[in-house]
C-alpha positions as a printed Julia matrix, in Angstrom:
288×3 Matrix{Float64}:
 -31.73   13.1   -0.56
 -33.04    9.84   1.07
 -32.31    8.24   4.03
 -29.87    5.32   2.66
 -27.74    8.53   1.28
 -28.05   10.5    4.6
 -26.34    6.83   5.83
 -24.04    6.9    2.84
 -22.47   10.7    4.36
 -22.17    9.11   8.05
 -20.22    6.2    6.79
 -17.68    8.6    4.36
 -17.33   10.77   7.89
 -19.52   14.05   6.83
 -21.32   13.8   10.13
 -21.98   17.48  10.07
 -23.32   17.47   6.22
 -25.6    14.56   7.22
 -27.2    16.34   9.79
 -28.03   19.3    7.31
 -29.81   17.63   5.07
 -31.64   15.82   7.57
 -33.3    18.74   8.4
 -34.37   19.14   5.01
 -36.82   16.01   5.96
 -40.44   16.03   6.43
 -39.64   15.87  10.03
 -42.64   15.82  13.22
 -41.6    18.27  15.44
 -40.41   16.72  18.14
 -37.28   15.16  16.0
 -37.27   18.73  14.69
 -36.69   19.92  18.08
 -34.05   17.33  19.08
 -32.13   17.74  15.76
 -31.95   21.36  16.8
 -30.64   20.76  19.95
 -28.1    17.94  18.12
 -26.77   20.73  15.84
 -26.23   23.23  18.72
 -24.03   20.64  20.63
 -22.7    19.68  17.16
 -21.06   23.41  16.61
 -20.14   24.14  19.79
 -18.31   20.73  19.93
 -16.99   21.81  16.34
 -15.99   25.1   17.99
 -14.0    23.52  20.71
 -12.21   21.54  18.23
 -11.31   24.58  16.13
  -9.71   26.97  19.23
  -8.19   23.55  20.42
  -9.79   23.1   23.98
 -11.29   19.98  24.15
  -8.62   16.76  23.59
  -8.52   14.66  20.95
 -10.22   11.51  23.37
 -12.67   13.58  24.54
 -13.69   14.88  21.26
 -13.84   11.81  19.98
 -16.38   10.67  22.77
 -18.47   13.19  22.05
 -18.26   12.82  18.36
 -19.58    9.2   19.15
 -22.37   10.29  21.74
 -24.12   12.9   18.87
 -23.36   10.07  16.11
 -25.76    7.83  18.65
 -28.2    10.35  19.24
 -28.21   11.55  15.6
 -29.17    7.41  14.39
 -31.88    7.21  16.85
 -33.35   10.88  15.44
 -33.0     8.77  12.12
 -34.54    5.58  13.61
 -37.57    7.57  14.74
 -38.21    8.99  11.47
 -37.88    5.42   9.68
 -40.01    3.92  12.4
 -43.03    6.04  13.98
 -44.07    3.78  15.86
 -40.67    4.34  17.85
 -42.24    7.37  19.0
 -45.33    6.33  20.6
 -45.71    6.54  24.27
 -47.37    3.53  24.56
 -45.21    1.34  23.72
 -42.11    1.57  26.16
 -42.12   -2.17  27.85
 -40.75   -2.53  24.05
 -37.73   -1.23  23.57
 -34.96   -1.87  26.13
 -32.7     1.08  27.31
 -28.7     1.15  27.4
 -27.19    3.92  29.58
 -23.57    3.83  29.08
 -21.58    5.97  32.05
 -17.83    6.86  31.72
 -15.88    8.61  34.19
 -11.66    9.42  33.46
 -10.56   11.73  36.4
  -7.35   13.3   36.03
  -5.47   12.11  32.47
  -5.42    8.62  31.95
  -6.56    7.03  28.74
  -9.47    4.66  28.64
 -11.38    2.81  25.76
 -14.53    4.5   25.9
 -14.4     6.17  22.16
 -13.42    2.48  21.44
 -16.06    0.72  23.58
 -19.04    3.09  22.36
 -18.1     2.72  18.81
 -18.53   -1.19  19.63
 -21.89   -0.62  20.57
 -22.93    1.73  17.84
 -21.86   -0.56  15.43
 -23.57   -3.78  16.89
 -27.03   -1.72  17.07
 -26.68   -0.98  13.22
 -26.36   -3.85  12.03
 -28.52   -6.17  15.04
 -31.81   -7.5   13.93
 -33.62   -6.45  16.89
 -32.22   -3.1   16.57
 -35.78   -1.64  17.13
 -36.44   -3.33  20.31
 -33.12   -0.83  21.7
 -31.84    2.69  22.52
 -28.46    3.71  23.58
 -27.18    6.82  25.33
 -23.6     7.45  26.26
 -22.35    9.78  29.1
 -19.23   11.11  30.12
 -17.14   12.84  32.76
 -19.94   10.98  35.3
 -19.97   12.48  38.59
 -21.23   10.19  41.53
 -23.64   12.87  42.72
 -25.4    12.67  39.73
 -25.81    9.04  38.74
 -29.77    8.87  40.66
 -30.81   11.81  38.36
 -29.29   10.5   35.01
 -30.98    7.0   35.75
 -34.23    8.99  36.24
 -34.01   10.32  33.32
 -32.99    8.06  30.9
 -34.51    4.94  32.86
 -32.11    2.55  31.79
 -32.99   -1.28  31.27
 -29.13   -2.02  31.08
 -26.66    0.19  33.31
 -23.25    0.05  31.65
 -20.57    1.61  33.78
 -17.1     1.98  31.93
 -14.85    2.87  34.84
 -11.21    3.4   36.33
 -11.6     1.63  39.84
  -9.42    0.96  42.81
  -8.54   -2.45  45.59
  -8.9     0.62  48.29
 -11.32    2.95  46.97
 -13.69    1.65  44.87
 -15.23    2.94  41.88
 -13.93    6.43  40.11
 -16.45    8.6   38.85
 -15.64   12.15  38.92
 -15.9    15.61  41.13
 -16.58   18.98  39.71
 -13.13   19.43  38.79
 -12.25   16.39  36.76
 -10.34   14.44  40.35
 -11.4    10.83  41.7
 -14.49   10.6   43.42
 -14.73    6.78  44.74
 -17.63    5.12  45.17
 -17.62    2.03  47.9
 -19.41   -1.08  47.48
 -22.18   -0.13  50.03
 -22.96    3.09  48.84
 -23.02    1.38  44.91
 -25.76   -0.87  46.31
 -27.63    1.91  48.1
 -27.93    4.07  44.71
 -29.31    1.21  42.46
 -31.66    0.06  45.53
 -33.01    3.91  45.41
 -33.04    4.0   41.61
 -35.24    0.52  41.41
 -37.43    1.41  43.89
 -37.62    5.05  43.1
 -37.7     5.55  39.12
 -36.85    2.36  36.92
 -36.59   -1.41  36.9
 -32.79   -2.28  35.98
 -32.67   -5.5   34.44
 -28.9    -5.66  33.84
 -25.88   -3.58  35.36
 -22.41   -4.15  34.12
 -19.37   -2.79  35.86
 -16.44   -2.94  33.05
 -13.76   -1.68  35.7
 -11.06   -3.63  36.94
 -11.27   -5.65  39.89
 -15.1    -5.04  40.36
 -17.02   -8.07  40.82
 -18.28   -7.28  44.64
 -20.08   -4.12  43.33
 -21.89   -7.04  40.96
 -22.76   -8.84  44.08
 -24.18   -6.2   45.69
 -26.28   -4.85  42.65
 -27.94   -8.18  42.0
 -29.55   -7.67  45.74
 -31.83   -5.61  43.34
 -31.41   -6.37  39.64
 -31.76   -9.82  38.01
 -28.19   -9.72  36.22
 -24.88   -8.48  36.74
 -21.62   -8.45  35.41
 -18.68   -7.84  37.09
 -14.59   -8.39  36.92
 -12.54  -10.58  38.84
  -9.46   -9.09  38.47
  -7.56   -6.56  36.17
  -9.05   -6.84  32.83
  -6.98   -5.45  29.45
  -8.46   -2.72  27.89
  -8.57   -4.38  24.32
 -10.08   -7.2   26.65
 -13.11   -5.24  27.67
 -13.46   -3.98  24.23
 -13.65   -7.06  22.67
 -15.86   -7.84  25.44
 -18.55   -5.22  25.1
 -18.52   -5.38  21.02
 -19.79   -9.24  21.04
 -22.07   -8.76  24.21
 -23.65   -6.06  22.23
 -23.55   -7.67  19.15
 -25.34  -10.88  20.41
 -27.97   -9.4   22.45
 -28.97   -6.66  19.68
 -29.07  -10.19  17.77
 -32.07  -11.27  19.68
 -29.72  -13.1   22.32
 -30.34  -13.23  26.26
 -27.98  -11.35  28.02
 -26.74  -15.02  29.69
 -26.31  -16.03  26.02
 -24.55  -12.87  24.86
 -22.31  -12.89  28.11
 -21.1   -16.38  27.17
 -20.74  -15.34  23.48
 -18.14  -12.17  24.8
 -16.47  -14.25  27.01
 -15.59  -16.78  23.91
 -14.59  -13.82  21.51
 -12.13  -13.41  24.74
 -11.18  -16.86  25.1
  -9.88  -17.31  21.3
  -7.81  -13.6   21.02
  -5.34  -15.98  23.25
  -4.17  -13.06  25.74
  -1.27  -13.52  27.74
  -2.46  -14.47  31.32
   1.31  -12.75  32.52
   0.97  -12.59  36.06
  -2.68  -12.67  36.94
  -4.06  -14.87  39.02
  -7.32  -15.98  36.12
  -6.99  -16.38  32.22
  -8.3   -13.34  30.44
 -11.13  -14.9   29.61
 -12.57  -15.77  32.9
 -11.72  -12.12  34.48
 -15.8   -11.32  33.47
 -18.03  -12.61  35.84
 -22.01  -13.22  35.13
 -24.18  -13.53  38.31
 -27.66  -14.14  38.74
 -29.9   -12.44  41.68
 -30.81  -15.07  43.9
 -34.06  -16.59  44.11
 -36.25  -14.79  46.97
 -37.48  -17.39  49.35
 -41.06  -17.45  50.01
């Protein structure tokens, strides 16, 4: 078994069978370890899916979280040199946060798919990792930015005119998040554990939380108004696609924003076209 055949299993959907004969690999043992871990989460995910108490959605998010994990494991083993500790001001980070309290649909499955698909096949594809999250709660946004010290903060959201930003509580209900206490968790995060470069907020209506992030990162994207779903998809796919190209992230904002622009969405009754819902802002220049 090689690696280009371990690829061929993903792609005919034997995720599972793929990650068996992985382990048959010359493997060091720290990708060992992980693929262990992958494998546990893989059957009890597997489990779920069998006794039917997991949804469809949210098996399918997972699916695509331990599909990401499980091409980095793969990326480490083509690529050693991924695994040396001296070399992290190389690769650049993507944390990807979803929260979906109570039982609305969202397009994460969708959305992280997007991004899994743009790192395949980007030519800088080495110079990033990804990790997806779900069910996000708000208490615990510091310690998964600690953790995973994101470059690029992705937020995939449900959000509201009155109370912000809806992550999650311990029971699956909103949890909002205000524009004040947004900017108060990435100021502790950059000054505490990681330097942000980029945070996006792909929630409707969310540009102020933008504002207030670039007080302490140099980028930030942000919406204007309600944004479709397919919208934000199409959105984050050529983002991702252009900036694991070897893009800026100014470049591969323009670049999504075009792929919006020529889908020709209905404006219906909101106040900007489709394509100019996505906002890209700049931290201003600190005067000396």
């Amino acid at each position: 078994m090689t690696i280009s055949e371990i690829r061929e299993l993903i792609a005919k959907g034997q995720f599972k069978q793929a990650v068996i004969e992985f382990r048959t690999f010359d493997l060091t043992p720290k990708i060992e370890s992980d693929l262990i871990e992958l494998s546990g989460k893989l059957e009890i995910l597997h489990n779920k899916e069998i006794i039917g108490s997991i949804s469809d959605t949210d098996s399918s998010i997972q699916r695509a979280g331990l599909l990401s994990d499980f091409m980095n494991l793969i990326r480490r083993h083509e690529n050693p040199a991924l695994m040396q500790e001296d070399q992290p001001d190389n690769i650049q980070s993507v944390l990807f946060l979803y929260a979906n309290p109570g039982k609305s649909e969202l397009r994460f499955s969708q959305e992280i798919r997007a991004i899994e698909d743009a790192l395949r096949i980007g030519d800088r594809q080495q110079n990033f990792k990804f990790k997806a999250i779900g069910m996000v709660q708000a208490n615990e946004l510091q310690y998964l930015m600690r953790d995973y010290k994101p470059t690029i903060l992705h937020l995939s959201l449900h959000s509201s005119l009155t109370k912000g930003l809806l992550f999650e509580d311990k029971n699956r209900l909103e949890f909002p998040l205000q524009t004040n206490e947004f900017e108060k968790l990435i100021k502790l995060v950059v000054e505490s554990y990681t330097k942000i470069n980029c945070v996006i907020v792909n929630a409707c209506n969310s540009l102020e939380f933008a504002k207030k992030a670039t007080k302490h990162v140099s980028y930030a994207i942000g919406h204007r108004d309600f944004i479709p779903d397919e919208a934000a998809t199409i959105f984050t796919q050529h983002f991702y696609e252009s900036l694991f190209g070897g893009d800026s992230i100014e470049t591969a904002f323009g670049n999504a924003v075009f792929n919006i622009k020529i889908a020709k969405f209905e404006q219906g009754n909101m106040e900007f076209p489709v394509d100019e819902i996505p906002v890209f802002i700049k931290a201003k220049p600190i005067k000396k």
